[in-house]
Legacy VTK file of the C-alpha trace (Angstrom):
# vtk DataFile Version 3.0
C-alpha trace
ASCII
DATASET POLYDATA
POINTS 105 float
-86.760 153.857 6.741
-84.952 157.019 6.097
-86.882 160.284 4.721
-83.941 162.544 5.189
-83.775 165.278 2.487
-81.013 167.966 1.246
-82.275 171.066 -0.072
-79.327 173.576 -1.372
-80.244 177.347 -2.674
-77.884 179.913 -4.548
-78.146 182.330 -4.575
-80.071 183.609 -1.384
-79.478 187.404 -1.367
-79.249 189.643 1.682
-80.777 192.808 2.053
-77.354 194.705 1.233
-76.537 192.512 -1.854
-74.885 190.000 -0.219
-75.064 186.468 -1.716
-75.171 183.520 0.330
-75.606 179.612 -0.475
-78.001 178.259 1.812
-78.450 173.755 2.615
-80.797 172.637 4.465
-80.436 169.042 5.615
-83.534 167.522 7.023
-83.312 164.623 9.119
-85.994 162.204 10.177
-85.929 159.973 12.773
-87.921 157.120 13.464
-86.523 157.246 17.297
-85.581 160.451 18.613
-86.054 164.231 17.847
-86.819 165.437 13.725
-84.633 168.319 13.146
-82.717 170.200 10.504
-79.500 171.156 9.944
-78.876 174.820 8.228
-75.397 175.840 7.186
-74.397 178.890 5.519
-72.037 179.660 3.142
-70.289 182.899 0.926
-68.540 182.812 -1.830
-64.334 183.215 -0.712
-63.034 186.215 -1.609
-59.402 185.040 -1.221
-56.979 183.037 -3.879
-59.021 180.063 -3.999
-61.927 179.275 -5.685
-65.131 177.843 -3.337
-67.862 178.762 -1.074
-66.557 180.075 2.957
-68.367 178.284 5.428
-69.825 180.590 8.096
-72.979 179.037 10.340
-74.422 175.722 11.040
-77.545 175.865 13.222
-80.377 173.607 14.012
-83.571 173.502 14.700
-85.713 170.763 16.685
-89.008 169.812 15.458
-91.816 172.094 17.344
-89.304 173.744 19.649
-88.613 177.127 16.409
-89.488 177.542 12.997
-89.703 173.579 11.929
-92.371 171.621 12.229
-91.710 168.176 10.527
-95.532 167.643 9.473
-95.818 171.008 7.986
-91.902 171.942 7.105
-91.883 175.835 5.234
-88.228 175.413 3.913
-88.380 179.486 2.710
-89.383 180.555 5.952
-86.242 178.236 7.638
-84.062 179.917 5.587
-85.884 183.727 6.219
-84.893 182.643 9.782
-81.701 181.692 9.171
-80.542 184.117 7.748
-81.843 186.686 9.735
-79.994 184.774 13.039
-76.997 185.174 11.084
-77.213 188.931 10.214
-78.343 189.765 13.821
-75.411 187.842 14.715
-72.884 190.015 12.645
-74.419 192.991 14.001
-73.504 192.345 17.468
-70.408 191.168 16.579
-69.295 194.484 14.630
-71.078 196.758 17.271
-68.542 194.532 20.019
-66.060 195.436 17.714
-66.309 198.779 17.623
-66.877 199.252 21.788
-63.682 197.447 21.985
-61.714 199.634 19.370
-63.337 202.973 21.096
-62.403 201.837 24.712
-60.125 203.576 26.615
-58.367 200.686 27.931
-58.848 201.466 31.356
-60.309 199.051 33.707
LINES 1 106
105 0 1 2 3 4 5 6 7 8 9 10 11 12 13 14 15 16 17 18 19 20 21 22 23 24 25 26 27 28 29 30 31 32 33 34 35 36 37 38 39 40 41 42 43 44 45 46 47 48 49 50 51 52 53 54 55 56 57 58 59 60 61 62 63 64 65 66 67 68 69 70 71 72 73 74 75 76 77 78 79 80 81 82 83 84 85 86 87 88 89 90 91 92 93 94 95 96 97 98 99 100 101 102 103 104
């Protein structure tokens, strides 16, 4: 028996304005680990038309922030997203270390 369940939000705004799409597959297994599958998307901002894909993360049943007897969907996606901005963060403060190195080793 399957109980699996896709859940898809948009739009799930960021605290600068950003808007995201949000899915959130949940998959039940009668052997083996629950989890669900989170995957993130923006709208492209090139010639074609279409959502970018930029995450997919998942999280185990009582090892995070899902718990398959007790799932809180909003708060999965709080988390989410706030992984993915802390993510972008470190990424752009890498960015700009790198561009203000001196090159010297």
């Amino acid at each position: 028996m399957s109980n699996n369940r896709k859940l898809t939000k948009f739009p799930v705004i960021a605290e600068d304005g950003t808007e995201y799409r949000v899915t959130i597959d949940e998959r039940i297994r009668e052997y083996g680990e629950d989890y669900v599958a989170c995957r993130l998307y923006s709208q492209s901002k090139r010639w074609w038309r279409g959502d970018r894909f930029l995450l997919l993360k998942c999280y185990i049943n009582g090892r995070s922030v899902y718990d398959s007897s007790r799932p809180d969907y909003v708060g999965i996606a709080k988390k989410f997203l706030s992984d993915w901005e802390a993510q972008a963060q470190r990424k752009s403060a890498a960015i700009d270390a790198f561009q203000a190195w001196d090159g010297r080793l």
